[in-house]
Structures are given as C-alpha cells and as structure tokens.
C-alpha positions as CSV (number, residue, x, y, z in Angstrom):
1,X,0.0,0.0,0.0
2,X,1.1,3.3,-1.2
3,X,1.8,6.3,1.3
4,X,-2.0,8.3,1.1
5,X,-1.2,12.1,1.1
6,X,-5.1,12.8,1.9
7,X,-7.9,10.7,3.9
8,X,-9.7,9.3,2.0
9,X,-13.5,9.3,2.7
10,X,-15.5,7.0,4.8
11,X,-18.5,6.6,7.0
12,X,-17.9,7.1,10.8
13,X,-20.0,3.9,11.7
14,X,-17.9,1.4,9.5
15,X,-15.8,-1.0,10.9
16,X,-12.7,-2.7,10.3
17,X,-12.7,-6.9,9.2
18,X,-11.3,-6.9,13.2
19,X,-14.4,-5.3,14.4
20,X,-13.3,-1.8,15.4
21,X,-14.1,1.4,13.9
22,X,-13.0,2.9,10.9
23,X,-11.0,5.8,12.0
24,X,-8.8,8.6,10.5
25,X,-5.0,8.6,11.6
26,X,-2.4,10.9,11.1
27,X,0.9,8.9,10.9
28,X,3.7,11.1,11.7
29,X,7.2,10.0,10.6
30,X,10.4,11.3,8.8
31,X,11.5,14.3,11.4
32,X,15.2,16.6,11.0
33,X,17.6,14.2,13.0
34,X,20.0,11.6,12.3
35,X,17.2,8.8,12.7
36,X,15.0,10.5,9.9
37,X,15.7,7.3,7.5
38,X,14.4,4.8,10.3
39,X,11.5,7.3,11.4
40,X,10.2,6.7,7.6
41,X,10.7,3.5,7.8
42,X,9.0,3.0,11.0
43,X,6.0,5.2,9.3
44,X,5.7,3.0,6.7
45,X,5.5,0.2,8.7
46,X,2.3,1.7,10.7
47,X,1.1,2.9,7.8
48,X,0.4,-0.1,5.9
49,X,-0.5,-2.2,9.3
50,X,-3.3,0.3,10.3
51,X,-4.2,0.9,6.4
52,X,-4.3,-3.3,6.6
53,X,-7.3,-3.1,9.4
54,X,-9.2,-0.6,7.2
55,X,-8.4,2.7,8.4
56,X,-8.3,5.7,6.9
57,X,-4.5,6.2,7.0
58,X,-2.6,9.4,6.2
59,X,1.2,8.9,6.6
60,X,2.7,12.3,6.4
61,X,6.3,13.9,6.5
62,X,6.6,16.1,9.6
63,X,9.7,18.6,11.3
64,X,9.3,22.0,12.7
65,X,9.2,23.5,9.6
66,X,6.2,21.8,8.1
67,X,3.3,21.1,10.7
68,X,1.0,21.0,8.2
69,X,0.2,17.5,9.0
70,X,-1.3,18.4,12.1
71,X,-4.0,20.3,10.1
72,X,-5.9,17.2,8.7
73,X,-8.6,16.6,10.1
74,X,-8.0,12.8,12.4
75,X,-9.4,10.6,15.4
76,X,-5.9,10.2,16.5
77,X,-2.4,11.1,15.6
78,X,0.9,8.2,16.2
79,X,3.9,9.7,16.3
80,X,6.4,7.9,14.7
81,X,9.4,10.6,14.5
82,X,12.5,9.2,16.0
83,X,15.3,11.7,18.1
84,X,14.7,15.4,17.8
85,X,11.0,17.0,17.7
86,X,9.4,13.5,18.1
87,X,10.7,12.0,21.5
88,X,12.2,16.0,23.1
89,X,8.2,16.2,23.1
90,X,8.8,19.0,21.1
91,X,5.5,18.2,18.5
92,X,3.7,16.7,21.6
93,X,3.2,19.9,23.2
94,X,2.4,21.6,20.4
95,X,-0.5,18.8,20.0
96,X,-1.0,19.4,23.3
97,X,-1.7,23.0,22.4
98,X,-3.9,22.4,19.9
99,X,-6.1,19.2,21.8
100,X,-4.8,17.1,19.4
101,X,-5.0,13.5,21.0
102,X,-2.2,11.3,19.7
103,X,-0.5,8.0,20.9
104,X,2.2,7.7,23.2
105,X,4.3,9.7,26.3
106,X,2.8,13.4,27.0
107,X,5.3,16.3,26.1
108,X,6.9,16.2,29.8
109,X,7.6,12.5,29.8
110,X,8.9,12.5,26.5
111,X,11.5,15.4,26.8
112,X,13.1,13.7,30.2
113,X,13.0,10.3,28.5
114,X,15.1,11.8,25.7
115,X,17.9,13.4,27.8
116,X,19.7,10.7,29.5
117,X,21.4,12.6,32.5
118,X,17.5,13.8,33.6
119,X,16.4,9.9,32.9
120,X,19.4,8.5,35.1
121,X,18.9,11.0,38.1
122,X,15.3,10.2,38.0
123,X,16.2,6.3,37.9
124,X,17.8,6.6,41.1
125,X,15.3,8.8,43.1
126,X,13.2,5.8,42.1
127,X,15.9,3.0,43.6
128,X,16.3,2.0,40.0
129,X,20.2,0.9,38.6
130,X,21.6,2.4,35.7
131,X,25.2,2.5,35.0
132,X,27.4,5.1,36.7
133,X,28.2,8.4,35.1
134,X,29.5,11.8,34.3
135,X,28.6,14.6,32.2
136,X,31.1,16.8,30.1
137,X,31.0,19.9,29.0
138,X,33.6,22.4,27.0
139,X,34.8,23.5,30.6
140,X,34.9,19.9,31.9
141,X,36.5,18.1,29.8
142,X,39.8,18.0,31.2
143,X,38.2,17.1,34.8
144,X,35.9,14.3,33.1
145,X,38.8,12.7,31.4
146,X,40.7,12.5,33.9
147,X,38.3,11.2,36.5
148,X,37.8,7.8,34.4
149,X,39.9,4.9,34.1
150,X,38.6,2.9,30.7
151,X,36.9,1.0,28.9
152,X,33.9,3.5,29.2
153,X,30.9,4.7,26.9
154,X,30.7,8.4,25.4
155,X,27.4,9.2,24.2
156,X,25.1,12.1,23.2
157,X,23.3,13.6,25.7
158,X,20.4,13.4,24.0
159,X,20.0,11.2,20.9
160,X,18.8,7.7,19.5
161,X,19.7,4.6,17.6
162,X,23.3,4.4,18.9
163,X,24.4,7.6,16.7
164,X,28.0,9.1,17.9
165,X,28.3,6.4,20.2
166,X,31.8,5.4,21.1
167,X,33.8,2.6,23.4
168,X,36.9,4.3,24.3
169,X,39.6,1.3,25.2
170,X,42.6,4.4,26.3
171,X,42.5,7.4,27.4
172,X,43.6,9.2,24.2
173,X,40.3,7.7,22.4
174,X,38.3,8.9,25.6
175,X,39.5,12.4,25.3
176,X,39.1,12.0,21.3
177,X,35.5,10.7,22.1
178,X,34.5,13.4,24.2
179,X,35.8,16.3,22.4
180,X,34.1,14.9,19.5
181,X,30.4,14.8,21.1
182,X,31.1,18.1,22.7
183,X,31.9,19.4,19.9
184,X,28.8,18.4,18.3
185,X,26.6,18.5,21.1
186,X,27.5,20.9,23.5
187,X,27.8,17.9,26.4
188,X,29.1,14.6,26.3
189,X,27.4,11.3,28.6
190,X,30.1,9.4,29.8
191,X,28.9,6.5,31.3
192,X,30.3,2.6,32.8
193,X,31.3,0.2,30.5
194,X,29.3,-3.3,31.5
195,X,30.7,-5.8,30.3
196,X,28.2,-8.5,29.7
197,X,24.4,-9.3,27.6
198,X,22.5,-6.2,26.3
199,X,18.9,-6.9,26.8
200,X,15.6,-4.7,26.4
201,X,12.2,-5.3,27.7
202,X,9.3,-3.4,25.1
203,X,6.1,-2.2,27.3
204,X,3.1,-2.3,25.9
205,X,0.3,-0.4,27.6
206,X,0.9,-2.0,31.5
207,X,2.8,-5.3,30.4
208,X,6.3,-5.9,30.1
209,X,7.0,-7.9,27.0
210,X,9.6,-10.9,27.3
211,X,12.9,-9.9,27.4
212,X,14.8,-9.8,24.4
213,X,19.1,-10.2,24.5
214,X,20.8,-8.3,21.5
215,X,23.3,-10.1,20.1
216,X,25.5,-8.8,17.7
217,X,29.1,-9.5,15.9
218,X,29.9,-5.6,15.7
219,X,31.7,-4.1,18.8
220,X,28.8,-3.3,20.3
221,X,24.9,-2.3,19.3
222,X,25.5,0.3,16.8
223,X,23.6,2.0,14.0
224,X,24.7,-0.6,11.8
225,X,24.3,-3.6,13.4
226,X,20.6,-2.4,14.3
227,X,19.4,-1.4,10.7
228,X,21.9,-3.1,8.5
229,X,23.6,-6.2,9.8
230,X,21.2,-8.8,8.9
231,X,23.8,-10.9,11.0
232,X,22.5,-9.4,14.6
233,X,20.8,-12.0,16.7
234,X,18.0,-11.4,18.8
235,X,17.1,-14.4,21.1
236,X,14.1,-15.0,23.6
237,X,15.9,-18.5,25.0
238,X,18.2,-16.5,27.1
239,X,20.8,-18.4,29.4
240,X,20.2,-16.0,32.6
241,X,18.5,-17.0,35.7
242,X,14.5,-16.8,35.5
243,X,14.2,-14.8,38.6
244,X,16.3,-12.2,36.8
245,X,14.3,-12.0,33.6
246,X,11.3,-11.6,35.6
247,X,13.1,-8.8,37.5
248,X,13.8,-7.1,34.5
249,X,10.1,-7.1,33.4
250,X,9.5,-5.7,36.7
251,X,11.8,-2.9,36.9
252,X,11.2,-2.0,33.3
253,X,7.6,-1.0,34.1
254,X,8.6,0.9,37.5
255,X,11.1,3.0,35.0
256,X,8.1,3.7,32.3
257,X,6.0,4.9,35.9
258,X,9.0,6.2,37.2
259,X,9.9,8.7,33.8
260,X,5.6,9.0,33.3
261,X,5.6,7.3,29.9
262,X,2.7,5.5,29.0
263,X,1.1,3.5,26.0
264,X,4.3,2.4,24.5
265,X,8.0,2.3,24.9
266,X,11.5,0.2,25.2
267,X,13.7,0.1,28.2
268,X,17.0,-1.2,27.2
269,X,19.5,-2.6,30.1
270,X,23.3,-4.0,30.3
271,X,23.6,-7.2,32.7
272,X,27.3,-7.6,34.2
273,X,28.5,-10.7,33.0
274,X,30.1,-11.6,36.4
275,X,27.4,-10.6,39.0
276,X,24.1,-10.2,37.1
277,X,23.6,-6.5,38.1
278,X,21.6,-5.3,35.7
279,X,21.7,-1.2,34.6
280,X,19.3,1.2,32.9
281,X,21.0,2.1,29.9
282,X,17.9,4.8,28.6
283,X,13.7,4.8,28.3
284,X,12.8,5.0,24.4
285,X,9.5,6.4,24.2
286,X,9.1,5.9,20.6
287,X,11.1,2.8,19.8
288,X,11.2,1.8,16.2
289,X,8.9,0.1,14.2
290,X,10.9,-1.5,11.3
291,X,11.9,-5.5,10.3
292,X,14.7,-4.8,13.0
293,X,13.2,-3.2,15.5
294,X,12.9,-4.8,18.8
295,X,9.4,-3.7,19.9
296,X,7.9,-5.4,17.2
297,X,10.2,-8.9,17.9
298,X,9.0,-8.7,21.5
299,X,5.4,-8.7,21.0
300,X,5.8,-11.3,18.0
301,X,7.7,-13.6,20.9
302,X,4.3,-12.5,23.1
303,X,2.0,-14.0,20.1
304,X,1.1,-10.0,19.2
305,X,1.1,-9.1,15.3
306,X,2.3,-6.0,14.2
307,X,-0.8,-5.2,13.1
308,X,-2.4,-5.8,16.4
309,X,0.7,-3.8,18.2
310,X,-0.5,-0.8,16.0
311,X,-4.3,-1.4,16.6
312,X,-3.2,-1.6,20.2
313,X,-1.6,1.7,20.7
314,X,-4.3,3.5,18.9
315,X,-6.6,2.1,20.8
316,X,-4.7,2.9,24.2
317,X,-4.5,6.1,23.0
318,X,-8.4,6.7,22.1
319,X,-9.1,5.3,25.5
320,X,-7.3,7.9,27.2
321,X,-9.5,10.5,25.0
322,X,-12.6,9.0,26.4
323,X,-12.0,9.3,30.0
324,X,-11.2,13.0,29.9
C-alpha cells in the first residue's frame, strides 16, 4: 500500500474486518535528526499495518518546519518521529496545544526520557540501577577525562539509535570521544562500561514484553548492526537466571512509571557478566517500528502481530480520550 497524502472518505460507523471502527490517523514519521531514515521506515510500517485493518490512513512527513500534517482533520495522531521533535516532546506539546489527541508519552515524559542525564537521576530517586556516570561539557573536559579509568561509553546527551556512540579502550580515544560529542553536542554522557548481555524489555500499555538479548558481531549495538547487519541476533531463550528475567520485566515497568511514559516504549539494560547487576541504559519512548526493530520482535515472541501492536496503541491512546 502506497503512502495516502489525503484521507480518503469513509462513514464514521464502519468498521474494520477486526471489528473496530474505521478511524482517521495521522501517521507522523520522517523528522530533522540523524534517525530520519528509520522514522520513515517506522512510518511505513504503521502505515500499511493500520491501512491493513481498514483505516483511513494518512502517513505524512513532519519537522518544525512543516506542521501542516497536524491540520488534517484525524481521530488520533501516532507519532512515529525518532530523536529530535518526536521524542524531546517538542511536536507533543504543540499537539497538546492544539487538543490534538495522539499516541504515546505526553510532552513532559517524552523530553526527560530523551535526555539521558534527567532519565538516570530520575532512575535513582526511584531505587532504580543504571550504570554510573559523568557529564562533560567544553569546561569539563579536562576534569571528566581525567576522573575515568577505561573502557567506558561516550554518548550524546540526548539522541537515538546508537548515533555518535563510542567505546573508548585508552585514554587518548576517551579524550578524542568526548571532544568529539562536545563538539557536536555541546555535552558529552560518559557513562560505565558493563561488560556482559544487552537486553531490552518493550512495554506495551501495562505489560512488560519478554525480554529480548541483543546479540550482535559488531563491537557493540550500533547503528549498523541495528538497521543493517542482517547478522544481529535477537534471542528470547536467554541463558540467565528466570528470577532475573522476571526482575527485568519488573523494573522495566517501574522505569516507564518512574519517567511518566505511558502506552508504548522500550527500556533497554546491560547485565554484568560476572554478577548479574543489571543497569538502565535509557527509556525509548518511541522505539522503532521497522523488520529490526525490537518492539515489534518482543510482541511477536508475546504471540502480538504488528498489526495488532499498531491497533493496540491506537486504541490505548483513544481510550485515554474517552476518560477525559
């Protein structure tokens, strides 16, 4: 199914083949960041799933130069814009503003989710673990490098899908690291090194979905090896203790309560290899929704279609429009 640039016409009291409604849907995707290619990706994906169950589907390209999308005319808009604008909760409050109901975190939730220093603090007011950590700035540099012994993790502040990520093995490609992110940021995250399994557990609505190790054969979990590498594992038979797994579900909704998200969302943790402490690595509000993406693996492994993902969120997101 093509993109539609305009809703097409329908009765109000039709419904899908699944039963429900025929609605009108805004699909917002595509966005100014680095992760614009994945966002209209992701977009396409929802597109034709919704368009699938007989809506009315309108997949449009959206940034803060172009909110024309938000003047159609729709029951409900899902955000599908990746990194800047989309998950800053940038274009939620300006829904927000206009009484726009849409899927997904509010604007608050959404903008402390995206910077990961406001995230982590907030983690550990709420007793949760994420791995320790430093922020550098143009002025700190010097002080922040020096403070670390390495391997550690230099990362945007604020920013998705592993872009300007680096593992700095000595201290020369620590200081190169940081000045590098600062340099392009403003700030620098510089963060513990766990050695051990990457997992993520996907929420959906008030369930954790099974947990999901990320295995791949680049260094670590990178923009390539989570849109290109068709080599990257992701398993669901996971050799760690049960107990664990089940923690993980656990803690993963207290951090979605813990940041306010709701609806949807992705909280992605390192285990230590050595004594199974697991750590918060970040909260994705708006996790991806392409062949690689790990929300839509989880709730296959839970028996959930992507189809019925989509119909899902929607429909969390119209019953929050009914109770107000």
């Amino acid at each position: 199914m093509k993109p539609s640039t305009q809703a097409s016409p329908g009765p109000p009291t039709a419904l899908t083949e699944a039963g429900t409604s025929v609605l009108g849907i805004t699909v917002l995707s595509g966005g100014p960041g680095d992760e614009r290619e994945v966002s209209l990706a992701s977009g396409r994906a929802i597109h034709d799933a919704l368009g699938g169950r007989g809506h009315r589907v309108v997949l449009r390209d959206a940034g803060p130069d172009d909110l024309s999308a938000l003047d159609m005319p729709a029951d409900i808009v899902f955000v599908a814009l990746h990194g800047p604008f989309g998950e800053d909760g940038t274009v939620q409050a300006i829904m927000e503003d206009r009484g726009i109901n849409y899927c997904g975190s509010d604007a608050k939730s959404s903008a402390l989710s995206m910077n990961k220093v406001a995230a982590k603090v907030r983690l550990l007011e709420n007793d949760l673990p994420t791995p320790a950590f430093d922020v550098a700035c143009p002025s700190r540099i010097h002080q922040v490098v020096s403070r670390w012994r390495t391997p550690v993790v230099v990362k945007p502040v604020a920013s998705g899908s592993s872009v300007d990520v680096y593992i700095a093995h000595h201290g020369g490609a620590l200081r190169e690291a940081v000045e590098r992110v600062v340099g392009r940021y403003g700030e620098a995250l510089v963060e513990e090194f766990v050695e051990g399994p990457e997992l993520t557990v996907g929420v959906l609505g008030e369930t954790a979905l099974p947990v999901c190790q990320i295995r791949t054969r680049r260094e670590f979990y990178d923009y390539e090896a989570k849109y290109v590498d068709e080599g990257t594992e992701y398993l669901f038979d996971i050799d760690l203790p049960g107990p664990l797994l089940r923690r993980l579900q656990a803690m993963s909704l207290e951090a979605i309560k813990a940041l306010g998200c709701r609806d949807f969302g992705r909280v992605d943790w390192m285990v230590d290899q050595l004594t199974h402490q697991p750590g918060i690595l970040e909260v994705n509000t708006i996790p991806g929704f392409t062949s690689h993406s790990l929300l839509p693996k989880a709730a296959a492994a839970a028996g959930i279609t992507f189809d019925a993902l989509c119909q899902h969120i929607v429909d969390l997101g119209l019953k929050r429009q009914d109770v107000r």
